[in-house]
FIKOLZA-1660 file (N, C-alpha, C; in steps of 0.1 Angstrom, whole numbers, plus 5000, padded with zeros to 4 digits):
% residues 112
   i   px   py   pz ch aa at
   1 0255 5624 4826  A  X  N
   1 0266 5619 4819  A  X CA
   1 0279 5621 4827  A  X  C
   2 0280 5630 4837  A  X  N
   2 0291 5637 4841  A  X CA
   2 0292 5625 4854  A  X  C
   3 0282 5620 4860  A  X  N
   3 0285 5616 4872  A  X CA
   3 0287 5597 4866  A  X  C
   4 0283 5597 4858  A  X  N
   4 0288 5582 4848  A  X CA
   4 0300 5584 4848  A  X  C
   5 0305 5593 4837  A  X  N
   5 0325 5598 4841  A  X CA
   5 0329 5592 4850  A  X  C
   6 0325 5603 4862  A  X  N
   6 0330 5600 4875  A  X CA
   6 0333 5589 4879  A  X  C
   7 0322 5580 4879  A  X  N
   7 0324 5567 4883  A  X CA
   7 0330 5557 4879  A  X  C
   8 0335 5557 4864  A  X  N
   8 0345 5552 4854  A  X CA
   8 0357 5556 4859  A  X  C
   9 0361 5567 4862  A  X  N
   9 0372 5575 4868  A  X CA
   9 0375 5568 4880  A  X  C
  10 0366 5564 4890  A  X  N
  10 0370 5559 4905  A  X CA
  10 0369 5546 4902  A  X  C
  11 0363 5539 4895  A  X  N
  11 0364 5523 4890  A  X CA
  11 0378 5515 4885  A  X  C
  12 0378 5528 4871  A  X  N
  12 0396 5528 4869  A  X CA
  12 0403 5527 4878  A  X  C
  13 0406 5538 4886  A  X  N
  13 0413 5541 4894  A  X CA
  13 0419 5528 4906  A  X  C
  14 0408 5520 4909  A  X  N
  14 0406 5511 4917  A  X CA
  14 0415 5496 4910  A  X  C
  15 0416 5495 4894  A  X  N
  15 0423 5484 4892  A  X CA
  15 0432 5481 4893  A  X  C
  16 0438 5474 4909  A  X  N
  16 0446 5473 4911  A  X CA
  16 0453 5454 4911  A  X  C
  17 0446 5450 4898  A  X  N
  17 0451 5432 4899  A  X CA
  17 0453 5438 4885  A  X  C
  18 0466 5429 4875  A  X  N
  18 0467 5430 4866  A  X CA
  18 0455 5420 4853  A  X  C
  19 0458 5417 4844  A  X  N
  19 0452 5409 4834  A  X CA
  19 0429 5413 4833  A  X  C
  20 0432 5429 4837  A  X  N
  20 0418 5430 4837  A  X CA
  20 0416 5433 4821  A  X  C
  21 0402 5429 4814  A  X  N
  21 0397 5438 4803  A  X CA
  21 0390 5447 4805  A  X  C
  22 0391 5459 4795  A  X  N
  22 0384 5470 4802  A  X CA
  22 0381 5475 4787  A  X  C
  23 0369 5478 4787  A  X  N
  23 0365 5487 4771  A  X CA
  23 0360 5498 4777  A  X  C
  24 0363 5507 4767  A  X  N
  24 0361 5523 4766  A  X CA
  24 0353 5524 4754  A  X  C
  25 0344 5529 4757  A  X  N
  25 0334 5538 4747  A  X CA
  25 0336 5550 4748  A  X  C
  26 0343 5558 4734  A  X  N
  26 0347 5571 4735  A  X CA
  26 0346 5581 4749  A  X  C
  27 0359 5575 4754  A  X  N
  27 0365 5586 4764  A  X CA
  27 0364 5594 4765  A  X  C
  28 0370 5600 4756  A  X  N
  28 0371 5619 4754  A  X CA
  28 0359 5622 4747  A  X  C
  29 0347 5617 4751  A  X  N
  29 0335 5627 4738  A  X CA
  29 0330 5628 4760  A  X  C
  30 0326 5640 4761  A  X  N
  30 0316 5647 4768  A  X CA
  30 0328 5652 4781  A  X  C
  31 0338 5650 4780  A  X  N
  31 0342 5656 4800  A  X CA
  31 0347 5666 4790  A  X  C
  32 0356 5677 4803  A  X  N
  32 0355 5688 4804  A  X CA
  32 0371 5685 4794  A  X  C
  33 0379 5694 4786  A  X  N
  33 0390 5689 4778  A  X CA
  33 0400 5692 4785  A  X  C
  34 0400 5695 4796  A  X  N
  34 0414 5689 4807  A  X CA
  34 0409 5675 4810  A  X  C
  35 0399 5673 4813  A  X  N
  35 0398 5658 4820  A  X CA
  35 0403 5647 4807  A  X  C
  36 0395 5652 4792  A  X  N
  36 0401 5643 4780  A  X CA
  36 0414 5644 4779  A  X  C
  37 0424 5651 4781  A  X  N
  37 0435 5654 4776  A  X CA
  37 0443 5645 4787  A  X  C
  38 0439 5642 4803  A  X  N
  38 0442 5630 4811  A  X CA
  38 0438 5616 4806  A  X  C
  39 0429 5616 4800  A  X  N
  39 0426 5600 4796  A  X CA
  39 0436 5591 4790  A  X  C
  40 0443 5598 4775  A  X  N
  40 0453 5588 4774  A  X CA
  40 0461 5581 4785  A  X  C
  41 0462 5596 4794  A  X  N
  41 0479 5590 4804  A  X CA
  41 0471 5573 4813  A  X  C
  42 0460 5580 4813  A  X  N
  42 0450 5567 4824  A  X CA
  42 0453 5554 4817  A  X  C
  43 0449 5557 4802  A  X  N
  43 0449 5544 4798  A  X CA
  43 0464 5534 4792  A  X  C
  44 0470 5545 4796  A  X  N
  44 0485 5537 4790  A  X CA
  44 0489 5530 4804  A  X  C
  45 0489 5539 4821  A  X  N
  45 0491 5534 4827  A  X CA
  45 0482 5521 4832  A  X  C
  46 0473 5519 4828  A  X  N
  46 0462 5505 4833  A  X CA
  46 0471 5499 4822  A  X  C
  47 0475 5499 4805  A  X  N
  47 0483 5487 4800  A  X CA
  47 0496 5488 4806  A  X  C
  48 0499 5495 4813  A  X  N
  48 0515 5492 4819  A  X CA
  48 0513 5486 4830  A  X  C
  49 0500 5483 4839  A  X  N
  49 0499 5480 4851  A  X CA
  49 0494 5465 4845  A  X  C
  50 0496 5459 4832  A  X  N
  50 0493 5443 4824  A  X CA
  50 0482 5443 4823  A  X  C
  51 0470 5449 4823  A  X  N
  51 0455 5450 4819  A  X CA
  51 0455 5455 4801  A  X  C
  52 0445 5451 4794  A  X  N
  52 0439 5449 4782  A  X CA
  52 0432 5460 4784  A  X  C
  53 0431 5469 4776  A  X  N
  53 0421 5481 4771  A  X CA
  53 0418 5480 4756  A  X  C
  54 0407 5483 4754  A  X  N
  54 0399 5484 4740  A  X CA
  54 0386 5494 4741  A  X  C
  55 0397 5504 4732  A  X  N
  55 0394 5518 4736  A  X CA
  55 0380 5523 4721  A  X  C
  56 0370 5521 4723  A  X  N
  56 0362 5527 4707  A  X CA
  56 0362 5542 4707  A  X  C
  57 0368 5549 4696  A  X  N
  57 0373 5563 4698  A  X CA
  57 0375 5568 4680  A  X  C
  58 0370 5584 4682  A  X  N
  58 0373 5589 4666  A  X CA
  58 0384 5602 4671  A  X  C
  59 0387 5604 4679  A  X  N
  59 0391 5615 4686  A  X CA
  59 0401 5615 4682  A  X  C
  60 0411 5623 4669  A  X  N
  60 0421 5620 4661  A  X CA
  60 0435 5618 4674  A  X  C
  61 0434 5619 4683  A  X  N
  61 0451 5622 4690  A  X CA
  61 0447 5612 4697  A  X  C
  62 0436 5604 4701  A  X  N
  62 0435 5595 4713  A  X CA
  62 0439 5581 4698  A  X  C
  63 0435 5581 4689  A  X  N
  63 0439 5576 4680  A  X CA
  63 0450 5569 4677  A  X  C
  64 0454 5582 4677  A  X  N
  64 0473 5579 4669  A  X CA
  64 0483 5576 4684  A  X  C
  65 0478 5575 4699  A  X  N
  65 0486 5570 4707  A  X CA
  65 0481 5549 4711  A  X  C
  66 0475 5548 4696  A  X  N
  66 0467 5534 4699  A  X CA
  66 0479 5526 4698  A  X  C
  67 0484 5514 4707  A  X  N
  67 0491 5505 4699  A  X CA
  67 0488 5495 4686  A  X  C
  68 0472 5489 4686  A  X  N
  68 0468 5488 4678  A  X CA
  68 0453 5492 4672  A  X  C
  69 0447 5490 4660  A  X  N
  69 0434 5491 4658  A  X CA
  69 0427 5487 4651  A  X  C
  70 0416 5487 4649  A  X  N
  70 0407 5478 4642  A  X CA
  70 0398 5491 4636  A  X  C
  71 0401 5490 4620  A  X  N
  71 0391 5496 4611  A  X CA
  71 0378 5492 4610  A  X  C
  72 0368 5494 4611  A  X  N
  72 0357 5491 4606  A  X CA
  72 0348 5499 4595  A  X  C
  73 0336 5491 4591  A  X  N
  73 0333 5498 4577  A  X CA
  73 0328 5490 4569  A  X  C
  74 0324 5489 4558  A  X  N
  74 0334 5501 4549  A  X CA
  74 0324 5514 4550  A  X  C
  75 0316 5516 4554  A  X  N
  75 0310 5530 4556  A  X CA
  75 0304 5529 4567  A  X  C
  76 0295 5538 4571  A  X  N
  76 0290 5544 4583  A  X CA
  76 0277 5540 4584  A  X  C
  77 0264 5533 4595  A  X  N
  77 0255 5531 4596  A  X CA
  77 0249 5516 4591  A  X  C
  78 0246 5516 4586  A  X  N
  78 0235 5501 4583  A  X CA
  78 0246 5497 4570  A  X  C
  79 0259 5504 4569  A  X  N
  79 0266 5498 4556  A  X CA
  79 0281 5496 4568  A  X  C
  80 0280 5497 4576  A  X  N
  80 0291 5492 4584  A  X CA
  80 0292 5477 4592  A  X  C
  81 0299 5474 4603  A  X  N
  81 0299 5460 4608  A  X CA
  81 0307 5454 4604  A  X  C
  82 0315 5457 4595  A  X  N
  82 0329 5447 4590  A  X CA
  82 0342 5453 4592  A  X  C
  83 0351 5442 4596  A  X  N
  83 0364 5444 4599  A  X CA
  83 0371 5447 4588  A  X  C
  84 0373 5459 4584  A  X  N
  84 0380 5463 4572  A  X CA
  84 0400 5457 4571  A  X  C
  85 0401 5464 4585  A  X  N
  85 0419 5460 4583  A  X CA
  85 0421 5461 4601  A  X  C
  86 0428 5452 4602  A  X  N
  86 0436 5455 4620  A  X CA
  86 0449 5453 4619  A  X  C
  87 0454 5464 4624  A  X  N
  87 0468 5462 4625  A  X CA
  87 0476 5472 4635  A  X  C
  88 0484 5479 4633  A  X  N
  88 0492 5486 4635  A  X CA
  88 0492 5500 4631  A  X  C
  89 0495 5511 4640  A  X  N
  89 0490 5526 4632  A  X CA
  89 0496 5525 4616  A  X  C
  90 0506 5520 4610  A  X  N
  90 0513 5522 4599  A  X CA
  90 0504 5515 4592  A  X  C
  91 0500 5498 4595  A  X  N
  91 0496 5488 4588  A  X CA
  91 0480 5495 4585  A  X  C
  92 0475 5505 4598  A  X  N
  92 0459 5511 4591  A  X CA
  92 0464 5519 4580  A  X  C
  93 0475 5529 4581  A  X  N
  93 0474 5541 4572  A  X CA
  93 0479 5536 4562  A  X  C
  94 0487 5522 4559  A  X  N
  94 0490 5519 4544  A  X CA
  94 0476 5508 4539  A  X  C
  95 0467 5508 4541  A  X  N
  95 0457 5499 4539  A  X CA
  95 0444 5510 4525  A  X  C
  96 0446 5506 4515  A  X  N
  96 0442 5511 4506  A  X CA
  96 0426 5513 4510  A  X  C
  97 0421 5501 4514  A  X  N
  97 0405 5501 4520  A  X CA
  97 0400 5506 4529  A  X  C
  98 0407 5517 4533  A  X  N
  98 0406 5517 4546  A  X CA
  98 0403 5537 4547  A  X  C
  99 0387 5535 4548  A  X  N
  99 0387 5552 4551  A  X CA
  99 0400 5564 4562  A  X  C
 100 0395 5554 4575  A  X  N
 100 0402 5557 4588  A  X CA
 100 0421 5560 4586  A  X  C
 101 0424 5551 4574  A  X  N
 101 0440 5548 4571  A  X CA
 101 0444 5562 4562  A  X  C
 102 0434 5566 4555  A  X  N
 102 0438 5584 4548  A  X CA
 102 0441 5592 4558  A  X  C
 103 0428 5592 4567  A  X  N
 103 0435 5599 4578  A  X CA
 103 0448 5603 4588  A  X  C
 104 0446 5588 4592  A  X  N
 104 0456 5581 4603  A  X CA
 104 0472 5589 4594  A  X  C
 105 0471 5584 4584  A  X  N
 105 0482 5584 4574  A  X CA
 105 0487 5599 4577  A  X  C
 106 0481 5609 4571  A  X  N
 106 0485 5625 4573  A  X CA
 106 0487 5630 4589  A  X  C
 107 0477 5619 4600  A  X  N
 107 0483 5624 4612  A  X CA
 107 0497 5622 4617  A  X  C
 108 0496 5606 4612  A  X  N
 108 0511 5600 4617  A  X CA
 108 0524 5610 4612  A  X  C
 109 0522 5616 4599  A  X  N
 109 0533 5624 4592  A  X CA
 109 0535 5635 4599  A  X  C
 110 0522 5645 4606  A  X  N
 110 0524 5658 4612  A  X CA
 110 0532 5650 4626  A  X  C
 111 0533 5639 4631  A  X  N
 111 0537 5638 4646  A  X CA
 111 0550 5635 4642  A  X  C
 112 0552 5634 4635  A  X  N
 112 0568 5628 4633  A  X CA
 112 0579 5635 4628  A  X  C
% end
């Protein structure tokens, strides 16, 4: 798993044309938690460099630096697959239907 990392790490690192897509499957689950604690900065610089990221992540702080997000649900496993709410960190945490938006909601208050 570590040398998968790696290679995501030097792949990133390499996009150097703007307007790339690039999806993340939870980033921060398996490296070392200095390497996670770099991943945000990676991924804000690839959208400042005009590339698209779509980041899939439960990782409460990789979360709350999302510009936007897509809830899904409404529960977990063979009762999930639907788009509950997309929007905005505020527009998830004011979203009544929205497991993920209870959360989001009490994070957004401690960072502020």
């Amino acid at each position: 798993m570590e040398s998968l990392s790696a290679y995501a790490g030097r792949f990133l690192g390499q996009l150097d044309e703007p307007d790339a897509g690039v999806l993340l499957d939870e980033p921060t689950t398996g490296p070392h938690s200095v390497d996670a604690e770099r991943r945000p900065s990676a991924v804000h610089r690839l959208v400042d460099d005009g590339n698209s990221v779509g980041v899939i992540e439960h990782d409460p702080d990789a979360v709350t630096t999302a510009d936007r997000l897509i809830g899904m649900g409404p529960q977990e496993g063979h009762r999930s697959g639907q788009v509950i709410v997309a929007g905005t960190r505020e527009q998830i945490a004011a979203h009544p239907g929205s497991h993920t938006g209870g959360y989001l909601g009490a994070l957004l208050e401690e960072t502020q």
